[in-house]
OpenMM code with the backbone's topology and positions (N, CA, C; nanometers):
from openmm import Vec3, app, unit

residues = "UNK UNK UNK UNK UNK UNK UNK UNK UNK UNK UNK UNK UNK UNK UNK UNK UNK UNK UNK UNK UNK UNK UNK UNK UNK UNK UNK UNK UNK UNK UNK UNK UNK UNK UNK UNK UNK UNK UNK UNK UNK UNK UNK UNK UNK UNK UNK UNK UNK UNK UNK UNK UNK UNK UNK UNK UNK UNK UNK UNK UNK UNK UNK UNK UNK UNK UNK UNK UNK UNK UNK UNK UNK".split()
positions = [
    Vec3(0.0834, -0.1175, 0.0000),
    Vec3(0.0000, 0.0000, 0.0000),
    Vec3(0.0881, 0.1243, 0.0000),
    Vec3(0.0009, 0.2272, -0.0774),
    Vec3(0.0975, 0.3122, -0.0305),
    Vec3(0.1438, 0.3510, -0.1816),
    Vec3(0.2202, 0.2328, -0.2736),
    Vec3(0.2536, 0.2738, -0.3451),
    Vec3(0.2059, 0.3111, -0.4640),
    Vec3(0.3121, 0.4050, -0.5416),
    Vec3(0.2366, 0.4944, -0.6760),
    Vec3(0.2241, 0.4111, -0.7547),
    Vec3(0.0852, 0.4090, -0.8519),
    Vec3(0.0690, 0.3082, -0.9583),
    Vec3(0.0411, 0.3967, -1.0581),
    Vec3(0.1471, 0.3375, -1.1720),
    Vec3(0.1393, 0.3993, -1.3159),
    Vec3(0.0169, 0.3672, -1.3791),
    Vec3(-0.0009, 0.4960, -1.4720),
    Vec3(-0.1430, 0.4465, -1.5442),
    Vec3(-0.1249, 0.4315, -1.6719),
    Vec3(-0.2327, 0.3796, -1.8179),
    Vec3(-0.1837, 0.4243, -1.9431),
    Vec3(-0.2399, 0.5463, -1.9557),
    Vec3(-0.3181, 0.6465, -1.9019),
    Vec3(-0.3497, 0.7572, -1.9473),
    Vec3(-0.3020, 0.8196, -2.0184),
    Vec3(-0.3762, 0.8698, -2.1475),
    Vec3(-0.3049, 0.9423, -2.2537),
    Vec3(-0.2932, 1.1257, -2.2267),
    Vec3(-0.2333, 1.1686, -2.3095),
    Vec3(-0.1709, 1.2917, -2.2360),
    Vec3(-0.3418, 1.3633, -2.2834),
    Vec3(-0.3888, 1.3365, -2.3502),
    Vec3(-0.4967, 1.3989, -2.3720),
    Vec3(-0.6020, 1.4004, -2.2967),
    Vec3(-0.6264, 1.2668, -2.1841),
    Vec3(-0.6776, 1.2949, -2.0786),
    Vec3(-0.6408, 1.3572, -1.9551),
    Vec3(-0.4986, 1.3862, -1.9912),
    Vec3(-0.4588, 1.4917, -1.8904),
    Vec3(-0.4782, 1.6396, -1.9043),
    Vec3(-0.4623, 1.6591, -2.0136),
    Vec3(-0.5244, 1.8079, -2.0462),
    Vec3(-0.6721, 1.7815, -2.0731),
    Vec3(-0.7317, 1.7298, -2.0601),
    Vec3(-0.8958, 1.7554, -2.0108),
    Vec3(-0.9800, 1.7375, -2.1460),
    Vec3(-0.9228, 1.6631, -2.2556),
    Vec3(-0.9765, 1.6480, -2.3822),
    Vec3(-1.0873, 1.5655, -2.4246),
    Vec3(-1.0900, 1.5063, -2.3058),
    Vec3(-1.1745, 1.3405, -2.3059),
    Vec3(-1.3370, 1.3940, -2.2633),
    Vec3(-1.4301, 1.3964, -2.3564),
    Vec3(-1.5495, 1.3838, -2.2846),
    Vec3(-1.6381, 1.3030, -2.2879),
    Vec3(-1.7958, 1.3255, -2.2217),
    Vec3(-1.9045, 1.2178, -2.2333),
    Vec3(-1.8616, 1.0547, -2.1977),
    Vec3(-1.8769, 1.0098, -2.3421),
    Vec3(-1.8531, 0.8412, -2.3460),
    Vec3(-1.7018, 0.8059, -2.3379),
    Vec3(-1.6222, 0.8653, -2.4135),
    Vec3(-1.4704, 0.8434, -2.4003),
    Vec3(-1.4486, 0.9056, -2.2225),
    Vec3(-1.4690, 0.9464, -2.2196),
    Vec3(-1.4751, 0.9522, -2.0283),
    Vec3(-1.4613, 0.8685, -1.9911),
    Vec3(-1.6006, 0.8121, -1.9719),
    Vec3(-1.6358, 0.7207, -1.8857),
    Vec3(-1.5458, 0.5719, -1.9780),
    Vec3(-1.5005, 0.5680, -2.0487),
    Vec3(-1.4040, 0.4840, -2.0783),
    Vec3(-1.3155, 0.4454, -2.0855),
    Vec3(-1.2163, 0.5796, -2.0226),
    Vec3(-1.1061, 0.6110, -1.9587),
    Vec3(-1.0857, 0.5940, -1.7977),
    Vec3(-1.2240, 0.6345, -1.7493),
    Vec3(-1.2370, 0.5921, -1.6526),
    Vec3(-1.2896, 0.4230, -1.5915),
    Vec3(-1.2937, 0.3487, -1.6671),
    Vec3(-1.2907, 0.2193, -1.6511),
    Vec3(-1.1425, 0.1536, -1.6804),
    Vec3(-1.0680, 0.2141, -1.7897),
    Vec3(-0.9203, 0.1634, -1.8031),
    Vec3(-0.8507, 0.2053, -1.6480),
    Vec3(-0.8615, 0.2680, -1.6525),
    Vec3(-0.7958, 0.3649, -1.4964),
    Vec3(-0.8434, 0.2986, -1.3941),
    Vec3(-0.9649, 0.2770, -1.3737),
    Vec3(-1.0261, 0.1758, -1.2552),
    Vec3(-0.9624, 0.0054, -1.2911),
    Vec3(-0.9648, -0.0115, -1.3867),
    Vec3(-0.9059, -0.1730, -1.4325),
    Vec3(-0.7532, -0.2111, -1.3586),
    Vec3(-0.6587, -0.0782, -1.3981),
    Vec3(-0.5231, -0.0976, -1.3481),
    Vec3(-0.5271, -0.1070, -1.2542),
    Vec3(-0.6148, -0.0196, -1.1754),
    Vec3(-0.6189, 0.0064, -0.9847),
    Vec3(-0.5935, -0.0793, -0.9177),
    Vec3(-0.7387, -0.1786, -1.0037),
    Vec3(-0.7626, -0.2649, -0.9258),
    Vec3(-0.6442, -0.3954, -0.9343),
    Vec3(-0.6104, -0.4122, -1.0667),
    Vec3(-0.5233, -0.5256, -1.0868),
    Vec3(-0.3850, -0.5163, -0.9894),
    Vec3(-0.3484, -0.3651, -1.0192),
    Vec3(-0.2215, -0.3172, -0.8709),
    Vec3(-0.2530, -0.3617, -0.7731),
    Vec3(-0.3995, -0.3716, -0.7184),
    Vec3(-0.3905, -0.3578, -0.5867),
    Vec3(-0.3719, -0.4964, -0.5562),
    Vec3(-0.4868, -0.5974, -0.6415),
    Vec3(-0.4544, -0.7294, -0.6165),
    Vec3(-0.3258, -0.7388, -0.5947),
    Vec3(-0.2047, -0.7517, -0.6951),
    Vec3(-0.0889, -0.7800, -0.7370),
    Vec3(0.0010, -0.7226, -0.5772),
    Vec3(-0.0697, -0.6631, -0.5468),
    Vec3(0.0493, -0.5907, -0.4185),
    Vec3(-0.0355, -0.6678, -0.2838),
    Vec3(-0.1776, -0.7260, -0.2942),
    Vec3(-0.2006, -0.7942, -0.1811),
    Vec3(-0.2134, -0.9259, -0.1863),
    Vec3(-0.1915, -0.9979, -0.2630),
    Vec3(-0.1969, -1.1262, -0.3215),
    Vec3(-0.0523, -1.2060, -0.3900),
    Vec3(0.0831, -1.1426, -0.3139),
    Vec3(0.1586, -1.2026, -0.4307),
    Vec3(0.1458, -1.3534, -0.4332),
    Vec3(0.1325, -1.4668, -0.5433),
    Vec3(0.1245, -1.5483, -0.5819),
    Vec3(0.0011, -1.6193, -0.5447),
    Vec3(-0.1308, -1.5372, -0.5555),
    Vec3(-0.2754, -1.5624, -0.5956),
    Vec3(-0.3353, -1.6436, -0.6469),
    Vec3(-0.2524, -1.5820, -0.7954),
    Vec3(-0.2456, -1.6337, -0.9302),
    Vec3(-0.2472, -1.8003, -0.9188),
    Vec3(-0.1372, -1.8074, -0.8595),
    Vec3(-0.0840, -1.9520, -0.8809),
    Vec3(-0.1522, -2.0773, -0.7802),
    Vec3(-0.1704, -1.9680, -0.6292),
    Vec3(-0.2673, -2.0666, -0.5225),
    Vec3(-0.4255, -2.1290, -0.6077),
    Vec3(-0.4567, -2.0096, -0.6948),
    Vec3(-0.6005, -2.0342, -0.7666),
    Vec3(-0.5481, -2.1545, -0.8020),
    Vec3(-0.4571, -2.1446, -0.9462),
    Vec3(-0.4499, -2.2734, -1.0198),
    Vec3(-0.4343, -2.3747, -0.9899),
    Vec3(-0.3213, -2.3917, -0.8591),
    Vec3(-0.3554, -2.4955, -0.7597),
    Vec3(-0.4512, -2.5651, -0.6679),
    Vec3(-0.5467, -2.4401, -0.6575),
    Vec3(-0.6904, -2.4942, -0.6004),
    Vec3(-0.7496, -2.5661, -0.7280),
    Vec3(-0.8069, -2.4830, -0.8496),
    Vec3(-0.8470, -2.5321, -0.9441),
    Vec3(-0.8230, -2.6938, -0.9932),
    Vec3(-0.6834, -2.7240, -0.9862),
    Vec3(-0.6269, -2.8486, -0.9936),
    Vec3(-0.6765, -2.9446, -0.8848),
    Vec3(-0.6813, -2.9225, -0.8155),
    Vec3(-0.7372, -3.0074, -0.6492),
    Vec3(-0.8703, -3.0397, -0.6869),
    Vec3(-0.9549, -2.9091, -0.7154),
    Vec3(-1.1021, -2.9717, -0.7156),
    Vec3(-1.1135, -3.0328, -0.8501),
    Vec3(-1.0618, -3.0031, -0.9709),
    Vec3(-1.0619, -3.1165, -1.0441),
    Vec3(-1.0607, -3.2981, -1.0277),
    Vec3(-0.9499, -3.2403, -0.9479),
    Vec3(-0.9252, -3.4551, -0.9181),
    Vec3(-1.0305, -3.4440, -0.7958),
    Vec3(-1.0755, -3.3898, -0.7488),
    Vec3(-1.2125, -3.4063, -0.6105),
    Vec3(-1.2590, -3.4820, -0.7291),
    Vec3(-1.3273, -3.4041, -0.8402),
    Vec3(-1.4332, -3.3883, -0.9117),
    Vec3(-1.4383, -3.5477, -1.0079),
    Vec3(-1.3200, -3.5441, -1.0488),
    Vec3(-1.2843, -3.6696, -1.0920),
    Vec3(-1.3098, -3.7964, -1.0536),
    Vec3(-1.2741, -3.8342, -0.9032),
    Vec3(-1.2896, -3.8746, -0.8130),
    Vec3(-1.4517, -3.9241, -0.7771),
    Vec3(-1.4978, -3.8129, -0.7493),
    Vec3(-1.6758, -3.8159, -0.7150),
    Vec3(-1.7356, -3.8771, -0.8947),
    Vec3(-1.7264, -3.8357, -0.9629),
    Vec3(-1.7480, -3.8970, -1.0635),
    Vec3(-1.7468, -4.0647, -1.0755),
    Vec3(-1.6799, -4.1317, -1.0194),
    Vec3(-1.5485, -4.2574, -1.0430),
    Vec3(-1.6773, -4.3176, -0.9602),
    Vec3(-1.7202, -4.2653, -0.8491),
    Vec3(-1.8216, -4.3318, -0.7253),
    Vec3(-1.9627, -4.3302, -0.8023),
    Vec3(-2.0257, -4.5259, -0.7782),
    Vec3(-2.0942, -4.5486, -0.8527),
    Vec3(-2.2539, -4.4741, -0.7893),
    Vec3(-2.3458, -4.4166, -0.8444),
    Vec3(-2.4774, -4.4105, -0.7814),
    Vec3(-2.5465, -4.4582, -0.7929),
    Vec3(-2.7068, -4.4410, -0.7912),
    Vec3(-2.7788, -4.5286, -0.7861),
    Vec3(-2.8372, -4.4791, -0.9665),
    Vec3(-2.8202, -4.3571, -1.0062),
    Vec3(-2.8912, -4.3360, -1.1316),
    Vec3(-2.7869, -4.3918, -1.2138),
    Vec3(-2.6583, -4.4226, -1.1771),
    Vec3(-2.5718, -4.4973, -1.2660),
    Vec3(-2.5628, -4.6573, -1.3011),
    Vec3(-2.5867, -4.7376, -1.1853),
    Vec3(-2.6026, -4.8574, -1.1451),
    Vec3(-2.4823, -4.9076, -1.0545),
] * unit.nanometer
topology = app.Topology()
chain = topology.addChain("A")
for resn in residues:
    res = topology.addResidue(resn, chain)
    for name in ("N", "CA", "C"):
        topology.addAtom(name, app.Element.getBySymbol(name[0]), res)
């Protein structure tokens, strides 16, 4: 926290060129980075715990599959 996060803002939304719809579309790129920084600075290696969860409940899933029921025989 704390730290400065670069944006792509173009110089034209810095001098105040951007209106209406391109606004508010600048302002979603700008909200997009925020948020991805912020993850990235409170989550290091997130990314990778997901894919490792993801992988786990697969073979759960696999697994429960394999077990016979009664609509299966």
């Amino acid at each position: 926290m704390g730290q400065e996060v670069e944006t792509e803002v173009p110089r034209a939304a810095e001098a105040g060129l951007y209106t209406g719809e391109d606004k508010g579309r600048l302002c979603a790129l700008v909200r997009a980075q925020l948020v991805r920084a912020q993850h990235a600075d409170a989550a290091p290696g997130a990314v990778q715990r997901s894919r490792v969860r993801a992988r786990e409940k697969e073979k759960i899933k696999k697994r429960l599959d394999a077990v016979p029921t009664r609509d299966r025989g």
